[in-house]
N, C-alpha and C positions, 0 to 999 in steps of 0.2 A: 316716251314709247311711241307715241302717234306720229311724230316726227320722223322714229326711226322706221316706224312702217312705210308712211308717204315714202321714204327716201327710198327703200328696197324697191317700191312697187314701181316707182320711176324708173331705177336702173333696171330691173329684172323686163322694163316692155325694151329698152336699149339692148341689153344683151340675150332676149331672149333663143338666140342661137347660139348661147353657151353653155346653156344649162337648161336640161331637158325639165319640162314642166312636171309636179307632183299633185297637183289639186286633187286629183283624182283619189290620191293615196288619205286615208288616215293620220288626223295630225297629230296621233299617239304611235304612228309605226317608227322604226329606227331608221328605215328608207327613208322617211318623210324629212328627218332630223338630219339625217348626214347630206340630203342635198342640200337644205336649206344653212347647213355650215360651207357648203361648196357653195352656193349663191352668195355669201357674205362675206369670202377669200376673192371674188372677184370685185368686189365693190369698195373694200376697206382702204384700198390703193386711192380712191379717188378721193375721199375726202381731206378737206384741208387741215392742216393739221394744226391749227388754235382754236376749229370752229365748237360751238357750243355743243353739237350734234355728234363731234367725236368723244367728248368729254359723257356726254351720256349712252352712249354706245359699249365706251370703257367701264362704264356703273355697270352696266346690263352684263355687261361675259364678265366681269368679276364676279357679279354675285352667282352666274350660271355656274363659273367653275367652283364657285365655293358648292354649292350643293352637289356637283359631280364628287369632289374632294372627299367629302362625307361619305357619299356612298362609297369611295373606292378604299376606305379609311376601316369601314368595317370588316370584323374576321367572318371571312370566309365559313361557308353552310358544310357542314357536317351529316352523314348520311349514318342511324346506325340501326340494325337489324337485334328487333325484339322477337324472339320464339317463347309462348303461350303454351301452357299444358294445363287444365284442370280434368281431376279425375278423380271420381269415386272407388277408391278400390275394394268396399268391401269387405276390408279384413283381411283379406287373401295376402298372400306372400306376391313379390313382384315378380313377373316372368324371366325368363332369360335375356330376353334382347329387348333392348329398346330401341334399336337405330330406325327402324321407319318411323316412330312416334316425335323422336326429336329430327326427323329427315337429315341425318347423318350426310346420306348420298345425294342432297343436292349441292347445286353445283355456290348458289348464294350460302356462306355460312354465317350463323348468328353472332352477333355481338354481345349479347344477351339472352340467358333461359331463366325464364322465371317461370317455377313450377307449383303449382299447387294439390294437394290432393287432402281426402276426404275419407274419412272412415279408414285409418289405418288402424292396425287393431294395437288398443289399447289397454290390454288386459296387465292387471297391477306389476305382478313382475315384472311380465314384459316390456312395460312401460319406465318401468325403472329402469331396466337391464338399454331400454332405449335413448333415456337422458345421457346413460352414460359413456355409451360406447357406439350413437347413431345405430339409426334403425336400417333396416334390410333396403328400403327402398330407397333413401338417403343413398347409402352405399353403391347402390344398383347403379345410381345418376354418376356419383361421383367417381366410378370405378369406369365407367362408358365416358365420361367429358373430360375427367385430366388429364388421357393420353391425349387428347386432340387441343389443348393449350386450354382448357379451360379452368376456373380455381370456383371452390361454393365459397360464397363472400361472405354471407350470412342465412341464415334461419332460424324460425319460429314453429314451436311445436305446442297446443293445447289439445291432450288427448287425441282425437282421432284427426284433428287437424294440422296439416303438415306445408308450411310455404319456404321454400328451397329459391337462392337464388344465386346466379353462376353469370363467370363472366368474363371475356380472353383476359389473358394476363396483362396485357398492355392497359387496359383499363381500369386494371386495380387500383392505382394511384390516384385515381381520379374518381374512385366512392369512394364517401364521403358523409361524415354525419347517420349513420346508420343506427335507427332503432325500431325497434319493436313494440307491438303492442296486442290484446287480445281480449277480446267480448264471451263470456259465457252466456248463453240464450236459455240452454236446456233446465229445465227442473226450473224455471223462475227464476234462472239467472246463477243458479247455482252447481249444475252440472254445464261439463265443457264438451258436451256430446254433440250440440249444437252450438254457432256463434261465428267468430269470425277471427284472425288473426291478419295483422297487418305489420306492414316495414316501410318503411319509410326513407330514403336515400337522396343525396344531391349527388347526381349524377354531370358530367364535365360543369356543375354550379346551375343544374337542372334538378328543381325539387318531385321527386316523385314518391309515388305512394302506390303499393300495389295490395286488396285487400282480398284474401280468399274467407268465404262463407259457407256453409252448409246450414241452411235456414226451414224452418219447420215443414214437417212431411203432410201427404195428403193433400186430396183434390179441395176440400172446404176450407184450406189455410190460406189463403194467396192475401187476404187482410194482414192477416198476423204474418207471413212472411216480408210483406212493407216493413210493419211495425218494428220488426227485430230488427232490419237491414238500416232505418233510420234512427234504432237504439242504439247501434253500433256505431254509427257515423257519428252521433251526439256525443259517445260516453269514451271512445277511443283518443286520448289526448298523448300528446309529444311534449316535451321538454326541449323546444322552441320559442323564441318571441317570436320570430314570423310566419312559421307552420305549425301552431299546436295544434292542427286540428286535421283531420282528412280533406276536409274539401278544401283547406288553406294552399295545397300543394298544386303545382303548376301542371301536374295532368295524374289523373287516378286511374288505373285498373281495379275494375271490380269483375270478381269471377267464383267460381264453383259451384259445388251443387244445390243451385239457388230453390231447387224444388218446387218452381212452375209449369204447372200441367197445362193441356188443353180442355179445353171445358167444351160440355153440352155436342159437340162431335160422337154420335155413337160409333164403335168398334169396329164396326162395318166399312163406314164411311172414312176412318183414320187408316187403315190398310191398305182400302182402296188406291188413298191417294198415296202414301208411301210406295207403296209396290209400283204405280204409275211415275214418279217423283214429279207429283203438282205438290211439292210442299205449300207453296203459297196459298193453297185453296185452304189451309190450316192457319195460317198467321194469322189471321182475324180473332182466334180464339183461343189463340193463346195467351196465357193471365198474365205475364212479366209485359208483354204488348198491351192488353186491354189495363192493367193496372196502372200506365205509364202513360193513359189520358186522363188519371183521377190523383197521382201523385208528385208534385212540383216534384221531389228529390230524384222520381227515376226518370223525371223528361231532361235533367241536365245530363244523364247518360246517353252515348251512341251504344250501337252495336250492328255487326253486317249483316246484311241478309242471311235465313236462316235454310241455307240450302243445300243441307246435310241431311239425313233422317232422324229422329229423333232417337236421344239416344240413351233413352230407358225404357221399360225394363226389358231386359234378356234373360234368357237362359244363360246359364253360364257355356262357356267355352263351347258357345253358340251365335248366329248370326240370327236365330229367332225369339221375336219375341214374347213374353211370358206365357208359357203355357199352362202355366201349373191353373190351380183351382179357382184363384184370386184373378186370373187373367188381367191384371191391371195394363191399362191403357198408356201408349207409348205417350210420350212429352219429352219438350226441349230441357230439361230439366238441368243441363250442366252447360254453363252459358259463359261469356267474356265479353264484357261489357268497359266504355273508356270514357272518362270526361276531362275534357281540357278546359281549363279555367276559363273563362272569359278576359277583356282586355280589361273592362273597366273596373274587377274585381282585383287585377295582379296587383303584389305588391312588388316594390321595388327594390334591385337587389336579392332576388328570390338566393340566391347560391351563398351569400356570406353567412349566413345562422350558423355562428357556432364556429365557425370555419377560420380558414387563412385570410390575412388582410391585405398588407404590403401596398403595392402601389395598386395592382388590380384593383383591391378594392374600392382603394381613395381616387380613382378614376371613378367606379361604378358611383359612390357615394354623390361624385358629383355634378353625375348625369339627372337633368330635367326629369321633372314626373311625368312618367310613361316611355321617358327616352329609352329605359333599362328594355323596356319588353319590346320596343323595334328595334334597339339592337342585337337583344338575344332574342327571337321570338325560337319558340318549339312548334312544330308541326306534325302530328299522326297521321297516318296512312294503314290502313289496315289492305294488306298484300293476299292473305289465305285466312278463312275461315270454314272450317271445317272439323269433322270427324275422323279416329281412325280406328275404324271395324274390325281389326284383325287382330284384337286383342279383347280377350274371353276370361281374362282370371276373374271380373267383376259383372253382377247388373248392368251394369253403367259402361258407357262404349268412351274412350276420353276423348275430350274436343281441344283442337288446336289451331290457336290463334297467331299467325305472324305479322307483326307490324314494320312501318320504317317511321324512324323517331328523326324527324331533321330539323338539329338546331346547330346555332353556333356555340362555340366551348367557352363560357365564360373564364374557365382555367386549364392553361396550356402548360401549366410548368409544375409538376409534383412537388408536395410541401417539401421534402426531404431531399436529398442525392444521399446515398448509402452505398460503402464499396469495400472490398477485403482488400487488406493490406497486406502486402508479401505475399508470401506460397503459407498454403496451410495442408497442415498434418498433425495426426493424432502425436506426432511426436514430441509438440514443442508449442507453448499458447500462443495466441495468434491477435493482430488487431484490425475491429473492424470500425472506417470512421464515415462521420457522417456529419452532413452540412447542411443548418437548415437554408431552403431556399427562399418558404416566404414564410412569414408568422403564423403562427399559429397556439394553439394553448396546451404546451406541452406538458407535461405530467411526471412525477416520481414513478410512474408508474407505467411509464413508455417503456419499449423493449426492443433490441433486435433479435430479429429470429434466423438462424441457420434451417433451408429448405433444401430438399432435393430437386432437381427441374423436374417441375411435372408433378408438381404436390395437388394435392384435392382441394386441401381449406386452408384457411387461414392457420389452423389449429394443428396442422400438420405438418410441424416441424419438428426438426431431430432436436434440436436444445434453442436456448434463447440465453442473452444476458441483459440485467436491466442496464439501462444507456444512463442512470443516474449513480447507483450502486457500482458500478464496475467502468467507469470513467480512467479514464489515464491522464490523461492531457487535453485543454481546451485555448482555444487562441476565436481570432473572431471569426476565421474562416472554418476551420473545422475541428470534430471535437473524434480522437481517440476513445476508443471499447473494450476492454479486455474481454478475452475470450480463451477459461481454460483448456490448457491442450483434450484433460479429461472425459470433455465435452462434444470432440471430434470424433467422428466415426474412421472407426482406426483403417476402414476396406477403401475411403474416400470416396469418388463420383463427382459427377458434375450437379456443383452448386449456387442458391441465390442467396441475398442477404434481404432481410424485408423489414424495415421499420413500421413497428403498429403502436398508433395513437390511443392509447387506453380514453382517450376523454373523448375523440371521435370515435371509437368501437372501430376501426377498419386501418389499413395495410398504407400509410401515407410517401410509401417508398420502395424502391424496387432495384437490387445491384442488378448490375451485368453479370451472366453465368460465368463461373470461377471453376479450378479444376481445384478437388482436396486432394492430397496424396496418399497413398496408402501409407499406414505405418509402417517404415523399414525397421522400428526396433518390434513391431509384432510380426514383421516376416523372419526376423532372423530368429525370433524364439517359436516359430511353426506357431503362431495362432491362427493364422488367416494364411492361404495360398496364395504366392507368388504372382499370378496370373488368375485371378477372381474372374474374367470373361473365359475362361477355357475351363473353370470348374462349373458357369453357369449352362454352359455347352453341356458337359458332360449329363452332370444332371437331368437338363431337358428332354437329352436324347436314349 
């Protein structure tokens, strides 16, 4: 290499009216680099071609292009937009509209809503009547996000707490491994009034873990609200060998109504500044802050600056806060908080637990330790943190967090291909086939599901058939489904096909939209009209 410097820096005083000088420049700029490749296209001419000096020249751009090679070799960064909701509702019923909360009308839309709420009212019947048939607010979301391509993938409900999570349709096939899990705090651990529920997903082979909390009340608990929050991180385990645990996942969300107040600020002095918005003259005392210089667990959380107003307690279906007789003092009390693993902690191969193998994997398997997490790394970016005021059904104002999540997709190719065969109609059964695409651990218990475009959930589909039970025919590329005509909605529509993974819990497939036909043996016996969009006309009108 001294060789080959001596030898540039001799040509470069020769030609220096070829090539305009860089010293000046940073020898980490790309300026810097691409003269100094034009400096070395003028001089490669002259050397001789047996000498020793070419022969190590040739070492030196071989091994340059091998590490260019590398980098040009990796897949390409991926950009996806997470929307944040925690909110206490109180028990109240959900309002009307939710599009400014989920910001409907901006012009960026999510990739991702992951929603949490607190104190939905849990009262015995109604809590029953809510396992069975989804709750008011469930429905509110889901009835506002399906017309706009989105589907709930999954959720978790322990009495008053409720974690919702929704996602374009394009990216269903790509969660992954989904489970659930939940902490009861209240009563000693015995009531679920208090505690935490958590889901956990690999997302494009990105493990995540999102935990909503509502953790003990009052200004003299901020001890015992640690305590609970790291009884739940301890005691919340997954049925993983590489993630059973929360902090095992390659980045956490923690959020809800964590119930940290501001301490020792009299009443006075907290209005002041609210009304003025010097929030920050208030972050020094507030206990999730001051606790988070005495608790290793919550210094490995971030969170944005807190430059909303705080957003308890209120009047209901008011902008002011509590007047009543107890006049309790406002705090940040409904919070969204993120930790991303560290490097030296990841484990490798975060995306295969459980999952598809095929070559992906046996690639990842045979990447260097530590190679996996600079090839895939993840990156958070937290975009908006804030409040939105204009919703009064509760105490509690909800707060809303948008993120950008940038990694590379450890899996680019859905486990399945699923597609309908022929024309389908209530008239005549029909088949639907499907081919896996990469391994995975499929089940007596896997199914495909008949959906209409534009379904809510997983769980709302018109019929299914299991893909083991009602098999027709299999070869190595694809396997046949029967599907009774009985099972077809005889009005038709435009439909999907979706294979779901009973041992992964989620949707590992997805047809292209299919048109069914209506029944022409239930038009000609008058069950259904002719023209179903001209009676849906009439109706309306």
């Amino acid at each position: 290499m001294e060789d080959i410097a001596r030898y540039f820096e001799a040509k470069m005083r020769v030609r220096a009216d070829s090539v305009a000088s860089t010293n000046t420049q940073s020898s980490g700029s790309h300026m810097h680099l691409r003269n100094r490749v034009a400096q070395l296209m003028t001089c490669v001419d002259d050397l001789e071609a047996d000498s020793k000096l070419q022969a190590e020249m040739r070492k030196t751009l071989e091994g340059a292009l091998l590490v260019c090679g590398k980098r040009a070799s990796k897949p390409k960064k991926d950009q996806f937009r997470l929307h944040m909701v925690t909110w206490n509702v109180g028990t109240a019923e959900p309002p009307e509209d939710v599009s400014s909360l989920l910001k409907l009308h901006s012009p960026k839309t999510p990739d991702l809503y992951v929603i949490g709420l607190q104190e939905v009212r849990a009262a015995p019947l109604k809590f029953v009547a809510d396992l069975a048939f989804d709750d008011s607010w469930s429905h509110l979301f889901m009835n506002t996000l399906a017309p706009l391509g989105y589907v709930k993938v999954s959720s978790i409900r322990m009495q008053g707490l409720l974690l919702l999570f929704f996602c374009r349709l394009e990216h269903v096939p790509f969660i992954r491994n989904i489970q659930v899990s939940y902490t009861r705090t209240g009563m000693f651990g015995y009531w679920g009034n208090k505690g935490g529920v958590s889901m956990r997903l690999s997302f494009y082979g990105h493990m995540l873990c999102f935990l909503n909390c509502h953790l003990a009340a009052h200004m003299n608990y901020a001890s015992q609200r640690v305590d609970e929050f790291e009884y739940i991180l301890d005691n919340q385990t997954f049925n993983s060998k590489d993630t059973p645990n929360i902090r095992d996942h390659k980045v956490v969300f923690w959020f809800g109504d964590l119930n940290f107040r501001i301490a020792d600020h009299g009443m006075h002095f907290l209005r002041t500044c609210i009304n003025s918005q010097r929030f920050n003259l208030l972050w020094s005392k507030d206990q999730l802050t001051m606790m988070k210089r005495q608790a290793a667990s919550l210094q490995e959380f971030e969170e944005g600056p807190l430059d909303f107003q705080p957003t308890y307690k209120f009047d209901l279906h008011s902008d002011n806060y509590d007047s009543s007789g107890k006049k309790r003092k406002p705090a940040w009390t409904d919070r969204i908080l993120w930790r991303l693993k560290s490097d030296d902690s990841s484990t490798q191969d975060e995306g295969k637990d459980d999952e598809a193998g095929g070559s992906e994997k046996a690639q990842q398997q045979a990447s260097a330790p530590g190679e996996e997490d600079e090839n895939y790394p993840l990156k958070v970016k937290q975009d908006l943190y804030t409040s939105s005021m204009e919703y009064g059904v509760s105490d509690h104002k909800p707060v809303v967090g948008i993120f950008q999540l940038e990694l590379r997709k450890v899996h680019n190719t859905p486990l399945v291909h699923v597609s309908a065969e022929g024309d389908w109609s209530a008239d005549f059964d029909a088949m639907a086939t499907y081919t896996i695409l990469q391994p995975f651990p499929s089940s007596a218990w896997d199914w495909i599901g008949l959906y209409k475009v534009g379904f809510k959930s997983t769980m709302d589909y018109i019929t299914y058939t299991w893909v083991k039970d009602d098999q027709v025919s299999l070869n190595d590329e694809r396997v046949q489904v029967y599907v009774s005509k009985d099972e077809i909605p005889v009005l038709g529509g435009e439909c999907i096909l979706c294979y779901f993974s009973s041992h992964l819990q989620c949707i590992v497939g997805i047809s292209e939209p299919f048109k069914v036909q209506e029944s022409r043996v239930a038009i000609e016996e008058g069950l259904v009209p002719e023209n179903v969009n001209e009676l849906d006309q009439a109706v309306s009108s």
